[in-house]
N, C-alpha and C positions, 0 to 999 in steps of 0.2 A: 504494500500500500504506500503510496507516492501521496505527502503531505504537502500542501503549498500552501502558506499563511501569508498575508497581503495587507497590510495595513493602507490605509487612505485616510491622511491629514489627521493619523496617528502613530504612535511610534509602539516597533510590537516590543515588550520589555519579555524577558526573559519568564518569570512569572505568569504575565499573560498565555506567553507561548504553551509553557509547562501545563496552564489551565488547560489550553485547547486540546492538546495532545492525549487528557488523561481523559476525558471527557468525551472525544474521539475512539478511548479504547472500548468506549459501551456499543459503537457500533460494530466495528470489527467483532465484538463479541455476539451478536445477531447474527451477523450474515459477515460471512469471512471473503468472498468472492471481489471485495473493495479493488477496483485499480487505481482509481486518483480522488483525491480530495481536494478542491478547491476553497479557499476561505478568505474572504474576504473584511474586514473589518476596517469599520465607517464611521465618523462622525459629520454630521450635517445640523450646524445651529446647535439643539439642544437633544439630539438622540442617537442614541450610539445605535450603529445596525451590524449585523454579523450577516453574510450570505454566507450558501455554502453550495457548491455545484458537484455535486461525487457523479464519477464515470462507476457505473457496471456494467456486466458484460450485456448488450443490446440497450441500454437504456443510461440516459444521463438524468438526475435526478437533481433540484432546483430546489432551495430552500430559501426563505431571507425571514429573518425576526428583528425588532426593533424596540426598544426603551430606553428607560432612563440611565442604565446603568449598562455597563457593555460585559458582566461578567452575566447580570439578569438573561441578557439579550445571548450569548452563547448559551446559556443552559436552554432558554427557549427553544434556537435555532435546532440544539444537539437535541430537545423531545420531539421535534417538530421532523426530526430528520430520522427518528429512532421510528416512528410510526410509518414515514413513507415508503425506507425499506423492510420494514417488517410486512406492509402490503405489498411490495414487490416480490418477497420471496416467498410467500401464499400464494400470488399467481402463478408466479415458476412454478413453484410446485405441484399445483394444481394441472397447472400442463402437461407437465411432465409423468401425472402419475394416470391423468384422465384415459389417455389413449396405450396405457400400459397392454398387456397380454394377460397378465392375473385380472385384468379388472373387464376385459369382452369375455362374452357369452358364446359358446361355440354349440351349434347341432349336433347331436348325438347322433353318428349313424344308428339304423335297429337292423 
């Protein structure tokens, strides 16, 4: 899993980073198949926003959260991102087991 952290008219401190990283590990703990994480972090006026754009395999996956506080606004972004790919890998899954061979019905010759 390929991390890329991006500050925009912020500075990423060491601490922060450490935050995202550990907070990062709850996904990889869901669904392991992660190829890139993108993250972004924003201040505009008075609200901190955290995006975050993860590549999986067939599918890119978009997140943005926003508040007053930018550690608020990462724990958001990371619940907000924990439910997208858990409905991501329900639907794999689901495809993958729909058209299995245990799961059709075959004629019995008599």
């Amino acid at each position: 899993m390929n991390l890329n952290l991006t500050g925009n008219h912020i500075e990423i401190t060491p601490p922060l980073r450490d935050y995202v990283v550990s907070k990062m590990s709850k996904i990889t703990r869901h669904f392991d198949h992660v190829i890139d994480i993108n993250i972004i972090l924003s201040v505009e006026k008075h609200t901190q926003k955290a995006e975050a754009n993860v590549h999986v395999r067939g599918k890119d996956i978009y997140v943005e959260a926003d508040g007053g506080d930018m550690y608020a606004s990462i724990d958001s972004l990371v619940d907000k991102l924990d439910r997208q790919i858990l409905k991501y890998k329900e639907k794999n899954m689901e495809r993958r087991n729909h058209d299995a061979l245990k799961n059709q019905e075959f004629d019995q010759p008599e």
